[in-house]
Each structure stands twice: as structure tokens, then as C-alpha cells.
C-alpha positions in Angstrom: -5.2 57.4 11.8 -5.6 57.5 15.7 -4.0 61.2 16.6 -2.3 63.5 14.6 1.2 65.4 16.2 2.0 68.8 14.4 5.3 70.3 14.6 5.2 74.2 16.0 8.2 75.0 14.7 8.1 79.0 15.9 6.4 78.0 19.1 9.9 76.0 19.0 12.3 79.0 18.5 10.8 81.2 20.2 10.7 79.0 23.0 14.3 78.9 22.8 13.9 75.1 22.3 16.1 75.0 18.6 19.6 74.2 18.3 21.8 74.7 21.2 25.3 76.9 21.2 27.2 74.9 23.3 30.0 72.2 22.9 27.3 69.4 23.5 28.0 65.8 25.3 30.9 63.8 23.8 31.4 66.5 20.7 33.0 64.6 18.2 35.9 66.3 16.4 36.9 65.1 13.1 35.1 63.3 10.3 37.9 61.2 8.2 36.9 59.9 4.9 37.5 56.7 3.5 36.6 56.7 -0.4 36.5 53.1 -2.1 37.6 53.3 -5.5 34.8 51.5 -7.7 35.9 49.8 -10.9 35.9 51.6 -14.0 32.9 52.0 -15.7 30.8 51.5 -12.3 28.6 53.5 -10.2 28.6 52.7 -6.1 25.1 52.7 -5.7 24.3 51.8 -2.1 26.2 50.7 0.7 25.8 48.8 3.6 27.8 48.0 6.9 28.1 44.4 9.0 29.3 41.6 9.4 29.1 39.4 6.1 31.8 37.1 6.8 31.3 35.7 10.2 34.6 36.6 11.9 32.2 39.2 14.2 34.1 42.3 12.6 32.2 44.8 10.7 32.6 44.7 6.4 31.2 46.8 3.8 29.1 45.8 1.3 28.6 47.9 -2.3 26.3 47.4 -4.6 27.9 48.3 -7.8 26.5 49.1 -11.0 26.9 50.2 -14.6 27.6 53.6 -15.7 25.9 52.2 -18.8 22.3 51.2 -18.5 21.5 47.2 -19.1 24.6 45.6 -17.7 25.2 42.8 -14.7 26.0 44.8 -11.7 27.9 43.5 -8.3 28.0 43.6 -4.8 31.8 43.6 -3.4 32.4 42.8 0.1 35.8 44.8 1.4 36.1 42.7 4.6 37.1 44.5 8.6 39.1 45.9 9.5 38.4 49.1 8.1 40.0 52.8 8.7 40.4 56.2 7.2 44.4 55.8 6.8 44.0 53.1 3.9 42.5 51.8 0.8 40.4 48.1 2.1 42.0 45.2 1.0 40.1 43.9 -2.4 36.8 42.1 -1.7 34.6 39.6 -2.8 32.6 40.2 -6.0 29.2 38.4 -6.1 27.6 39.4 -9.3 23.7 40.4 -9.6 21.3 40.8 -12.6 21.1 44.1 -14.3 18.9 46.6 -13.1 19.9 46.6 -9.3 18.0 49.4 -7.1 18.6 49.2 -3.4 20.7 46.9 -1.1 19.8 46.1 2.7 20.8 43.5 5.0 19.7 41.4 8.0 20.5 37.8 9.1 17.7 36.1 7.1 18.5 32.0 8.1 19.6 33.2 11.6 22.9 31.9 11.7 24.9 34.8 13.0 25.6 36.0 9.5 24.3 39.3 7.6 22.6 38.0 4.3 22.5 41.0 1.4 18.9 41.8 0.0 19.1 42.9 -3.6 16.0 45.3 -4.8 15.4 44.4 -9.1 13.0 45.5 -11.2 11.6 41.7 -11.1 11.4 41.2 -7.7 13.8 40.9 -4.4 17.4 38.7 -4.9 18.8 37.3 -2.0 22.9 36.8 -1.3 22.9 34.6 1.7 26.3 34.9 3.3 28.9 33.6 3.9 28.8 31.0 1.1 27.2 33.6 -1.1 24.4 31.2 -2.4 21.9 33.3 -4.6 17.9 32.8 -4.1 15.1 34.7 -6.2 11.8 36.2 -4.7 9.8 37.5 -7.8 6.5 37.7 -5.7 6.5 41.9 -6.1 7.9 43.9 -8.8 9.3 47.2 -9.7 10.5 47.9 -5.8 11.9 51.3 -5.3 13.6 50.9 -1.8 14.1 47.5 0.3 14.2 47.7 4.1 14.5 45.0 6.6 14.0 45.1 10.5 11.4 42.0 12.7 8.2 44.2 12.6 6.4 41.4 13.9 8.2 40.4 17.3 8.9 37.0 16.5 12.8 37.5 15.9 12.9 37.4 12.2 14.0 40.2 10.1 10.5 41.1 7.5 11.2 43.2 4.3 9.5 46.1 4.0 9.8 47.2 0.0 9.0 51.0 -1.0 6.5 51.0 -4.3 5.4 53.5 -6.9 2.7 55.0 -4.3 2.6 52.2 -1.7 4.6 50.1 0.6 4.9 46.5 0.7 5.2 43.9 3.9 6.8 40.8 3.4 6.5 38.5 6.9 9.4 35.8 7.2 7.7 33.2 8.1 10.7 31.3 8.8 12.8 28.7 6.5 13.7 30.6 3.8 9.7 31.5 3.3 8.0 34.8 2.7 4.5 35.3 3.0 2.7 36.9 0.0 2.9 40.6 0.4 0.6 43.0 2.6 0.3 46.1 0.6 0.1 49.3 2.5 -1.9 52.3 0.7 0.8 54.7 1.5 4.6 55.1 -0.1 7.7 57.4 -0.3 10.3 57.2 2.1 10.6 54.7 4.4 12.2 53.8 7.8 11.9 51.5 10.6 12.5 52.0 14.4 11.4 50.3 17.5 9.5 53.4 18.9 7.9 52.4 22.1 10.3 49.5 23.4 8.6 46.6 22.9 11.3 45.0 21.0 10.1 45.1 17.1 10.0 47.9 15.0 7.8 50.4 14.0 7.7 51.3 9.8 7.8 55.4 9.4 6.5 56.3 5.7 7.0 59.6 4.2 5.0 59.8 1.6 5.4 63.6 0.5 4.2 67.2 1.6 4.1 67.1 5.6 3.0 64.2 6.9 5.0 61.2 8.0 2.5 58.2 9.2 4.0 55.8 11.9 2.8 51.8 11.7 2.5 49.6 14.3 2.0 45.7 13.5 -1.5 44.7 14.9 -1.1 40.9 15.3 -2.1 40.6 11.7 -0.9 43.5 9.7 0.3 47.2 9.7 -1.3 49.9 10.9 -1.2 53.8 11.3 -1.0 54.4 14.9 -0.2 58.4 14.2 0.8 60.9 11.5 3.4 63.2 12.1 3.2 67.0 10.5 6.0 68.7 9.6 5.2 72.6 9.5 3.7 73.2 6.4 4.6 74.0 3.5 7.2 72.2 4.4 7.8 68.9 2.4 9.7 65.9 4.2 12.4 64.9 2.5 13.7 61.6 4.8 13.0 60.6 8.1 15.2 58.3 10.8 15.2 57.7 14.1 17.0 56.9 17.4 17.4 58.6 20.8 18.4 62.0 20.6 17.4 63.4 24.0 18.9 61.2 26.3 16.2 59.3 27.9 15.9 56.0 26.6 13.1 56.6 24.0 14.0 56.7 19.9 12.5 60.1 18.7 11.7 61.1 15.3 13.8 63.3 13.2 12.1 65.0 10.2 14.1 66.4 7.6 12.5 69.0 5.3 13.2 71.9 2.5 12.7 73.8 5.7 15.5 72.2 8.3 15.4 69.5 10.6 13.0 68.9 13.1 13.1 66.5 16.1 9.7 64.7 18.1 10.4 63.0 21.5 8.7 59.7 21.9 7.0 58.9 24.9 7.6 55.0 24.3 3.8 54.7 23.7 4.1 55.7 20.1 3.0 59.8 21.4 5.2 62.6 20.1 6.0 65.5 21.2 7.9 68.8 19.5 11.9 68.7 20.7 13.4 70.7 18.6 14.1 72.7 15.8 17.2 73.0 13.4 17.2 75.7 11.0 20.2 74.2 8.4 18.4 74.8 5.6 16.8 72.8 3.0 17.9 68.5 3.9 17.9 65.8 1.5 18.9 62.7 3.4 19.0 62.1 7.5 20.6 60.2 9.3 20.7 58.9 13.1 23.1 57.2 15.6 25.6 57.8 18.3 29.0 59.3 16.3 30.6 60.8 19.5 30.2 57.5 21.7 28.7 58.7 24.5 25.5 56.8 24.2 23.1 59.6 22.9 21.8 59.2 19.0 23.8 62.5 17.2 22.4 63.9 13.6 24.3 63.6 10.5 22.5 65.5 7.2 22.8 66.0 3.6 21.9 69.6 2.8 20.1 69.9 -0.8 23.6 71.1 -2.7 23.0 73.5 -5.8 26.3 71.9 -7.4 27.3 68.4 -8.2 28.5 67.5 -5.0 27.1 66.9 -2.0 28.2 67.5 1.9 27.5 65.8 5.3 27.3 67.7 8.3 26.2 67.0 12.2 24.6 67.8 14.8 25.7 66.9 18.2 23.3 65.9 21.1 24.0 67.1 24.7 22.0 64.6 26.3 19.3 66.6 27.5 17.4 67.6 24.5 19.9 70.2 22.4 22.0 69.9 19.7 25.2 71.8 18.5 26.9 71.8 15.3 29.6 69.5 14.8 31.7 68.4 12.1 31.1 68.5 8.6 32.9 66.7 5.2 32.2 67.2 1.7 31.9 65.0 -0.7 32.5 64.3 -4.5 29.5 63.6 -6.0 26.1 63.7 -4.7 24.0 61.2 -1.9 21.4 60.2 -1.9 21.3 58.1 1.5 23.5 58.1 4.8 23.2 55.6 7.5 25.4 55.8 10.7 26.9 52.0 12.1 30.5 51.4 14.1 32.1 50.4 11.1 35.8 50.6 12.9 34.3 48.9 16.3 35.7 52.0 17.7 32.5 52.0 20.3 31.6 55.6 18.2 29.2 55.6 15.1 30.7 56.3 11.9 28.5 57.8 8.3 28.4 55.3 5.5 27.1 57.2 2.7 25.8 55.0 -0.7 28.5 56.0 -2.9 31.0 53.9 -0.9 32.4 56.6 1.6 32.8 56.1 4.9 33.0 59.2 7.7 34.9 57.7 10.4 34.2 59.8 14.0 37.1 60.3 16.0 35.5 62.4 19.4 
């Protein structure tokens, strides 16, 4: 660990740097939900957003599984276009062994196309798309969470997999090939981001109480360039991030059982306190622009104390504050939200893993 950066949080409020109470830039008005009816007798389990087809229009893909344990599961892809004012027209159903965990997606053979990435207890399954051809990689097992994102600037899309106390690195080393994995002695929640511009991304691991270490690839493997501490006792609860104060740099958002707390980047992997959101207790974070004005916006799951779940926002004015913006509840709980133009309205929109979408309309 090079430096550690700790979040003040009271230096923060009483510094007047927390949430702001204005309208912010580009507020965005209305959440509408889209709700994809699963089949009966299935669970949506995660979603992701993309273009699976190769007609350049964003899909959805679900990974569904079985309300009862030990059965085949699916992934359906409900092809573009896709609104709030109707039920997607019926998708393609590619079916995956039982057990499924996590679903993630990049173009793996580079040919313009998202591939799915399939997390099962025996290893990683691969759905390369369009044709929907089906290829095993049983070189790690029991993989909690599957992320993919170039780490190592050479243009193709690495998996990083989330393990029972450790993380995973899987280089594409091009042709369909994976090297052996690099195991990382640190696991929980993980998150990628390219954090000081160079083009590939940075891996953010939570991996309980405060801290959230930040990994940089060396030339040869992963390494922690910083930790992050939230205020203790806070514990981090998920992590994202993207550019919320206006300058051109991703920062780091924090989410805690203590509220939401924001670090500017520099661009040279150095943090800095922004600000401080006192919402509560978070479960799940998410980051991206939802009113289209080109600033990265806040969407959050509070911890819910009955069986559903809600996702609310926090707006960005561009110049380092935030204001509350709209909120939807949902049925049933969450437990992840990402934020991708789903509609190609030029405005980000909350896919949730239950197979809800949260279009923005500013």
C-alpha cells in the first residue's frame, strides 16, 4: 500500500461541503419503470445492458434462474428498442447450467459484438454473441461476482472474478485464451474504472469494514496503488465510480451503513474528500450521467427494513454538489444497479438485476 486517503466526513459537513439544496445541472425529472415479466417459476438474477445482437442498438440481457434450487437456468436477450410505455418483445433464450451466479459482458473476440460471461460454481461459461456459441473456462471455481473491463491496456476486455476472500485476474491474451489466474489476497466487492486517464481500468476491492484498496496493473500484475477509508465504523457496502464533479476525472463513490461519500481523483490515482451524503444506511451504488448533461449523477439502494427495495438519486451540478433527485420503488429487493443508455436517449438509465429498468427522462 503506497498512501492511505481517509474520508473526514464532519470536517465535510461542517465545511458545508455535503449535499447541496439546489436544483443541480440537468435535474432529471422522472424515473419510469420498465418491469420484465420473468417466466414462472424463475428468478431474474442479474441483468445486463448492450448490444448483443449487432444492429448497434442497445438489448437487455437476464440471467434467469430457478426458484427451485438444482435446475438449468437461462439468459434471455429482449432485443432494442426498449421504453417504459411497453412490455419488450420476447427474446432469445440461451440456456446455462444450473447453479448460475453473476452475468457480465464485454466484446471478448472483438468483433463489434457484446459476448455474455456466465459466473458457475465450476468455473466461468462464455455465450459468444450473436450466434450464441457456448465455451467453458473451468480454470477457477466457486466465483462469487464476474467483472470485465481491459486492465491491462492492450484493448482486450480481462475478467476480474470476486472469491471467498480474494480476487481473481484473468488476462485475455487474445484468441479465445485466458491466462491462468493471478490471485489477489484481497476480496469483497469489486469494481473497475479508468481512474487516472490512461485508457485501462483501475480494479476497486471492498473488502469489508472501511477500507476500499485501488489496483493499478504494473506491467505484470495488480497492484495496490492506495486504500481508501471510509469514516469508521463505517463499513462499505459497494463502491463505483465515474465523474461526479465536472472536471474530467472519475472519482470514487463509497457507499456505507453510514451514507454516501464521494473522493475526487486527481487523475494520478490521489484522492481527495468531495463530499458527503447523509441518506442513510446504502446497499448498492451506482454511477453515470442520468440527466444527459455530461456529469456522472448517483443512483442508490438504501438498506430497506421490508421486502422491497427502492432506488433513489442524487443529481450533480457540475461543480462538486449534489441534490436529490428522483426516486422509484421497487418490488422486491436489489442487490446491484448499474446505470447505461438503454433507450439511446443520450441520458443514462438504472438497470437494476431483477430485470427493471429506470428510464431518466430530464
Amino acid at each position: 500500500m503506497k498512501n492511505a486517503v481517509r474520508i473526514a466526513a464532519a470536517a465535510l459537513l461542517a465545511a458545508g461541503i455535503g449535499c447541496s439544496s439546489g436544483s443541480g445541472g440537468g435535474h432529471t425529472a422522472v424515473l419510469d419503470a420498465m418491469i420484465i415479466s420473468v417466466p414462472l417459476g424463475m428468478d431474474a438474477l442479474a441483468t445486463e445492458a448492450g448490444d448483443f445482437t449487432g444492429d448497434q442498438i442497445p438489448d437487455l440481457a437476464v440471467l434467469q434462474v430457478p426458484e427451485a434450487p438444482g435446475g438449468e437456468g437461462s439468459v434471455t436477450i429482449y432485443p432494442g428498442t426498449l421504453d417504459a410505455s411497453s412490455e419488450p418483445a420476447p427474446g432469445t433464450v440461451f440456456p446455462v447450467p444450473a447453479g448460475a451466479i453473476d452475468l457480465a459482458s464485454a466484446d471478448l473476440d472483438g468483433d463489434g459484438v457484446l459476448d455474455l460471461i456466465i459466473a458457475l460454481p465450476s468455473g466461468i461459461e462464455t455465450i459468444m454473441m450473436p450466434e450464441g456459441d457456448m465455451e467453458t473456462m473451468p480454470m477457477i471455481e466457486e466465483p462469487q461476482a464476474v467483472l470485465a473491463a481491459d486492465v491491462t491496456g492492450d484493448g482486450l476486455p480481462d475478467l476480474i472474478v470476486a472469491l471467498d476472500g480474494a480476487t481473481a485476474l484473468l488476462v485475455n491474451l487474445g484468441g479465445d485464451q485466458f491466462a491462468p489466474p493471478q490471485m489477489i489476497d484481497e476480496g469483497g466487492v469489486i469494481a473497475t474504472a479508468d481512474l487516472n486517464g490512461n485508457g485501462d481500468a483501475e480494479v476497486l476491492i471492498a473488502a469489508g469494514g472501511a477500507e476500499v484498496a485501488v489496483l493499478d496493473w504494473s506491467g505484470t500484475a495488480l497492484v495496490i496503488e492506495t486504500t481508501l477509508l471510509a469514516p469508521t465504523p463505517a463499513i462499505v457496502s459497494d463502491v463505483a465510480a465515474g465523474d461526479v464533479s465536472g472536471d474530467g476525472i472519475a472519482d470514487v463513490v463509497i457507499a456505507t451503513d453510514g451514507g454516501i461519500y464521494v473522493l475526487a481523483g486527481d487523475g494520478l490515482l490521489g484522492f481527495t474528500p468531495l463530499l458527503a451524503a447523509d441518506v442513510g444506511p446504502v446497499s448498492k451504488v451506482a454511477v453515470g450521467d442520468l440527466s444527459g448533461d455530461g456529469v456522472a449523477d448517483i443512483a442508490y439502494s438504501p438498506v430497506s427494513t421490508t421486502a422491497d427495495a427502492s432506488v433513489e438519486t442524487l443529481i450533480a451540478d457540475g461543480t462538486g454538489g449534489v441534490s436529490a433527485g428522483p426516486a422509484e420503488t421497487l418490488a422486491g429487493a436489489t442487490d446491484s444497479l448499474a446505470i447505461s443508455d438503454v433507450d439511446g436517449s443520450g441520458s443514462g438509465d438504472v438497470v437494476t438485476d431483477t430485470a427493471t429498468v429506470l428510464f431518466s427522462a430530464p
